[in-house]
N, C-alpha and C positions, 0 to 999 in steps of 0.2 A: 177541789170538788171530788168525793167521794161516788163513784153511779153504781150501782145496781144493777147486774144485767142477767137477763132471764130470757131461755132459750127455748121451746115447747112446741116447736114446728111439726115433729114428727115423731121419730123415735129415741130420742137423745132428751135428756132430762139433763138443763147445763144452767150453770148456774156462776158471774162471776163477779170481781169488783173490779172497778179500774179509777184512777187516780189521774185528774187533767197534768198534774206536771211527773207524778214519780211512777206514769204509768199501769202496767196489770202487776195487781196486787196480790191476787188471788183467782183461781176458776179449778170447777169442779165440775165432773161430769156424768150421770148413770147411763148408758145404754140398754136399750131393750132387745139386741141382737136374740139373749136367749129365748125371749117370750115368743119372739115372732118366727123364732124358724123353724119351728114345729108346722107352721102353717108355709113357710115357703114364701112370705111377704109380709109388710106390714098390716097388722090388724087395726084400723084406725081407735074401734070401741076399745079395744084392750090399750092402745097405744096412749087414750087421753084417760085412761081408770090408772094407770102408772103413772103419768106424769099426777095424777091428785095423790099418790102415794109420794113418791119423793120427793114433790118439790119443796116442802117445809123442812125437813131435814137437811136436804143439801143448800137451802139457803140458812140454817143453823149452822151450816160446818164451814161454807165458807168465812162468813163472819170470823168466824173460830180462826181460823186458819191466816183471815187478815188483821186480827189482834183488833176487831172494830165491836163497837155497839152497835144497836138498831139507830141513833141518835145521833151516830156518823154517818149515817149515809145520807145524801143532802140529793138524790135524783133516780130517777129508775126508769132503767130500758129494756124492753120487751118485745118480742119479735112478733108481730100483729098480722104478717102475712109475707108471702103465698105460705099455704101449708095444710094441715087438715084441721079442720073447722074447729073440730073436739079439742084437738090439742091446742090447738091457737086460744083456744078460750082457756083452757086451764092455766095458761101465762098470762095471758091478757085483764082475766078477773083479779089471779092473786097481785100483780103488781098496779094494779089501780086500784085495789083495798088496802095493801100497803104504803100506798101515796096519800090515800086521803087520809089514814089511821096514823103517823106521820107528818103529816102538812107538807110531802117536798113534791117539787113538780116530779111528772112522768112523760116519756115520750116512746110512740110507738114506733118499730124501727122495721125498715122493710129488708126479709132475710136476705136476700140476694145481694144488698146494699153493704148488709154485715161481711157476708164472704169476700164482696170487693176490696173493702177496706181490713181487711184482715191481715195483709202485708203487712200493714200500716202499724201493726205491733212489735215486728221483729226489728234489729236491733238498729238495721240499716233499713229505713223503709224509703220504698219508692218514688221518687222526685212527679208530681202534677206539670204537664198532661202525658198521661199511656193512654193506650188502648188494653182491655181487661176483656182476657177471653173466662168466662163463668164455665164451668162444665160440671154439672150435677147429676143425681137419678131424677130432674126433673127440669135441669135446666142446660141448656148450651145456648151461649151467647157470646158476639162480639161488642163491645161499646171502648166508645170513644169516649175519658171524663179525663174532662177540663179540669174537676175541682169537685167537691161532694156536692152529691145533687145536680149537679151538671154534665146529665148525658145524655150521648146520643148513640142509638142503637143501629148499628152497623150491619148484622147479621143475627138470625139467629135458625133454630133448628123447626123444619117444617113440620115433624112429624117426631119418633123419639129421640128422646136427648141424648149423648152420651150413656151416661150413668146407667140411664136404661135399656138401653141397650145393651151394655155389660152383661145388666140383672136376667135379661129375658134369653141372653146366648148363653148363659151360664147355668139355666135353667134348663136349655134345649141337651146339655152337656151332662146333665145328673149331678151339676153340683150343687152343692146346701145352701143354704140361705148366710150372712149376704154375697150373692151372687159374682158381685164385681171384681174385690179381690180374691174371692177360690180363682175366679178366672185368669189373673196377672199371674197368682202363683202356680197353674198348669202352664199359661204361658212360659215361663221360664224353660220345662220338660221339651217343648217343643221344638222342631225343623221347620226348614223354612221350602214347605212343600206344597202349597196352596198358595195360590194368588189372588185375593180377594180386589175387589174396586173397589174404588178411592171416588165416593159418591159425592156426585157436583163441582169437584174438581176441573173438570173440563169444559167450564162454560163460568160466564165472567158472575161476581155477585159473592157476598160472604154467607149467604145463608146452609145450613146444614140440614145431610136427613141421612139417618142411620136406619131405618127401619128395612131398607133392600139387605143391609149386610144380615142380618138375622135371616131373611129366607135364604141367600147365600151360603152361608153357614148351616142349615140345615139341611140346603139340598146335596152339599159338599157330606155332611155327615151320613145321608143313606146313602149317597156311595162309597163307602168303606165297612167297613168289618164291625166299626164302633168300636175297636179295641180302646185301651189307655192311650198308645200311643195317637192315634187316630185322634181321640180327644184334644190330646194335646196339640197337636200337628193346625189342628183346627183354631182351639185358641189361640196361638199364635199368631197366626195367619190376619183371627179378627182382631188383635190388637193392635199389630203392625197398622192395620189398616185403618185402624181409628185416631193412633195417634199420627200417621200421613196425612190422613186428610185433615186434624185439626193443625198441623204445623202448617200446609198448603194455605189455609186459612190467613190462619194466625201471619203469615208471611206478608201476602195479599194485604193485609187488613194497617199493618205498618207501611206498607208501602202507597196505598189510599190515603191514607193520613199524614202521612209526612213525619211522622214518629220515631223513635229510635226508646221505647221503656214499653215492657209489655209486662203486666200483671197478669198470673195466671192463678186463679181460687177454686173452689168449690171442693167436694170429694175426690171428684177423679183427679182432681190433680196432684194427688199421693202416689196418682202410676206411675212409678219410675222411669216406663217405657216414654209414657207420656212428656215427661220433665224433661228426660235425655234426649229425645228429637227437636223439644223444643228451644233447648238450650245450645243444641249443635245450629239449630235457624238461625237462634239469635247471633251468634257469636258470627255466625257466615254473613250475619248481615249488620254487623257492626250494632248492635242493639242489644239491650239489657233487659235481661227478664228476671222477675220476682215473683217467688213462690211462698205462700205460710209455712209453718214448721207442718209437720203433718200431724200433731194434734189438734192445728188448726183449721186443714181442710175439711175437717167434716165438720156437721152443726156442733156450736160451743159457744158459750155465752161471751167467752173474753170479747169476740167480734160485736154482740150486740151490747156489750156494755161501752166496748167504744165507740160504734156509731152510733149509740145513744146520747154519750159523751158529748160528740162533738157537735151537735144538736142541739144540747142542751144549755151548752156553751153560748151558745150563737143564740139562746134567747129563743129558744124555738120549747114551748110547752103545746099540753093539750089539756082538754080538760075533762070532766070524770065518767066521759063517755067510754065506756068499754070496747074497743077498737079490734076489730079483728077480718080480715080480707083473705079468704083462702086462694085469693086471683088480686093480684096488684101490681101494675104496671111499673113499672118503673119511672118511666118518664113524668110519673106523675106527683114524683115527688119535687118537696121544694127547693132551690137553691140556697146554699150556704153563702 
């Protein structure tokens, strides 16, 4: 079974195929990093007027690229939510005009579910049940899955995610847009000369809130010079302390569960910082962690064409309603 997978959540314009037995066939991807960093954030109007701009082309190239017709492809998945409204609808309309234009079923795939199962591509994928810490510009979370579709939410962030908090320290710092990594790569410059907290850490529960380390960091930054160094001295600082507290976590959260495989997804988990604390956790604790390539950490459709895939498999259609949730829980979806 050939699927279709189309990604339009935000500013990534991804597009890819994937194959029930010989796997990802193909994926392509545009970003709009340039459009939007003139502005210093995503533009959502501008963000869904691009994706009506590329998505036909990069669904012509991948085809091209998987030696397929329109006539092979026999399913299509589509990321329907969380994400911004405009863009969700530009994937959302085209691949349920191309299902009904077509005849092949379509199924709507919720993004957070993609970045989970996203491991699930590389070459050695992760053994059911882990616990899967998410950490995005929009999302941090702990869950407990049994199996797709079978979760339960452990922890998550009260206030900003991860990712955003990245974006928003990195902005306090004068770096460019995206925020996140200029911020790892000043990290790197840095000493280990600030001591930032390690937020909720010290009180029992998995849920997260990064939003103190950002006044932290700022009020850490009017007391210095503001030099380079300074900057740097500072990102550092907030990064040690973001990837401490999610290893703290992430530690706690196998230990609640009685687990030993931890799946780590979303964007930030391309921070190397981030990977290497959590990988020295694991190993201290006799447990296995799984990371995507880091083409795969950030949005790309190879993820929603395979958990559209396996959806689809399972006999899970919709029908020609145009599906799109900028807010969608997780737990609400169905079991496989």
């Amino acid at each position: 079974m050939f699927v279709l997978g189309i990604e339009t959540s935000c500013d990534e314009t991804a597009v890819a195929v994937y194959h029930a037995n010989r796997g990802l066939i193909a994926h392509t991807l545009f970003s709009q990093v340039a459009t939007h960093a003139e502005y210093g954030g995503v533009v959502p109007e501008l963000a869904s007027r691009d994706h009506i701009r590329k998505l036909v082309p990069l669904l012509k190239t991948v085809l091209v690229d998987a030696s397929l017709q329109f006539g092979d492809i026999q399913g299509i998945a589509y990321t329907a939510g969380p994400g911004l409204m405009g863009s969700l609808l530009v994937g959302a309309a085209t691949a349920r005009s191309l299902a009904w234009t077509w005849q092949i079923p379509a199924i709507a795939v919720h993004h957070m579910e993609g970045h989970l199962l996203a491991p699930m591509l590389e070459e050695v994928p992760p053994p059911f049940p882990f616990v899967a810490l998410l950490i995005s510009g929009g999302h941090t979370m702990l869950i407990e899955v049994q199996g797709i579709g079978n979760y339960r939410l452990l922890g998550e962030s009260l206030d900003d995610a991860a990712g955003e908090a990245f974006d928003k320290t990195a902005k306090m710092l004068g770096l460019d847009y995206p925020g996140g990594p200029r911020l790892a790569e000043l990290a790197n410059q840095g000493r280990p000369r600030f001591k930032f907290p390690r937020p909720m850490t010290d009180r029992p529960g998995l849920d997260f809130s990064f939003s103190g380390l950002k006044t932290f960091a700022l009020n850490a930054l009017h007391e210095t010079e503001q030099s380079p160094q300074d900057k740097a001295d500072i990102a550092f600082a907030f990064q040690q302390a973001v990837a401490e507290t999610l290893t703290i976590k992430c530690r706690r959260a196998l230990q609640l569960s009685g687990l030993k495989t931890l799946v780590v997804a979303g964007g930030v988990s391309a921070n190397r910082e981030i990977r290497w604390q959590l990988s020295e956790m694991a190993d201290s604790a006799k447990a296995k962690v799984y990371f995507p390539r880091p083409d795969f950490c950030t949005d790309n459709g190879a993820m929603i064409a395979y958990a559209g895939a396996q959806r689809l498999m399972a006999g899970q259609t919709q029908n020609l309603e145009i599906f799109a949730r900028p807010r969608w829980p997780m737990e609400q979806l169905p079991q496989l």
